[in-house]
C-alpha positions as semicolon CSV with decimal commas, in nm:
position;residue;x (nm);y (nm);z (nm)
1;X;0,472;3,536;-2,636
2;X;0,306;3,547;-2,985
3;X;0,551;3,581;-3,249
4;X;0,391;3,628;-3,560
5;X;0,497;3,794;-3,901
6;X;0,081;3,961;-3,933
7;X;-0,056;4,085;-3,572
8;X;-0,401;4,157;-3,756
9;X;-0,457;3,824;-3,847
10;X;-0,320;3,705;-3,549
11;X;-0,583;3,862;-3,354
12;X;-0,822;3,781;-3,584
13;X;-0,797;3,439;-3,585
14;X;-0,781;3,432;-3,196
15;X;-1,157;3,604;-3,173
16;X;-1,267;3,362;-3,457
17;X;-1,192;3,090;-3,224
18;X;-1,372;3,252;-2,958
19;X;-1,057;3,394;-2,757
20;X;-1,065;3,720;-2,634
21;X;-0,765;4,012;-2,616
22;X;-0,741;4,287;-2,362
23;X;-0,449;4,615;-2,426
24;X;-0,216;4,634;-2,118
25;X;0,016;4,876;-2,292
26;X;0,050;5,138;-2,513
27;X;0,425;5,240;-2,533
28;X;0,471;5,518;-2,811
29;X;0,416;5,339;-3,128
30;X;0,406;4,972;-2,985
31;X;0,075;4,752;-2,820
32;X;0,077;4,522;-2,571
33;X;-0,205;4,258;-2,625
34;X;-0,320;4,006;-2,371
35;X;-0,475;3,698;-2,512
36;X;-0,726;3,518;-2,348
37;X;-0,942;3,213;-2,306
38;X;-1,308;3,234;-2,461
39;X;-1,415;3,285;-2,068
40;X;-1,274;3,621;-2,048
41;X;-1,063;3,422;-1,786
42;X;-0,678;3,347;-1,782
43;X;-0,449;3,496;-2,007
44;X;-0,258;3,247;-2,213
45;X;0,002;3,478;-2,448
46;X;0,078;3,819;-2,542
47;X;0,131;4,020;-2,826
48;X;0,345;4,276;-2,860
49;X;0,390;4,466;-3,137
50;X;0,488;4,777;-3,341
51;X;0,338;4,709;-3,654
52;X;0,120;4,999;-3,794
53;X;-0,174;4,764;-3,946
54;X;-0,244;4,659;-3,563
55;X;-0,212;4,999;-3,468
56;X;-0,506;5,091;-3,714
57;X;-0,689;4,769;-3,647
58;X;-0,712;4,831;-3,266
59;X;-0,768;5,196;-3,266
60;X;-0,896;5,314;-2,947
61;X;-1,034;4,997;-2,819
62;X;-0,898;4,858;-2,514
63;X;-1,077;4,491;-2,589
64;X;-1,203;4,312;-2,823
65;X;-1,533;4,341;-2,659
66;X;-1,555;4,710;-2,779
């Protein structure tokens, strides 16, 4: 599992790489973030998170694809 201190940038950086991210989860305030592989194939880590920046930053979406 991702552990990182910024979520945003940690998603950020995985798209600039070509990785994609998928939500599984939305519990109450936290996200649950699938990362994967720049196929769209298998997941490789997760994110999960509470932090209100990555709440704004992923909005509605449900992938990065959105």
């Amino acid at each position: 599992m991702v552990d990182s201190d910024d979520p945003v940038e940690t998603l950020r950086r995985w798209t600039d790489v070509g990785g994609t991210w998928r939500v599984h989860g939305r519990r109450r305030d936290t996200l649950i973030i699938g990362l994967y592989r720049c196929d769209g194939g298998e997941e490789v880590d997760r994110l999960i998170s509470a932090d209100p920046d990555l709440l704004r930053y992923v909005g509605d979406r449900t992938d990065s694809e959105a």
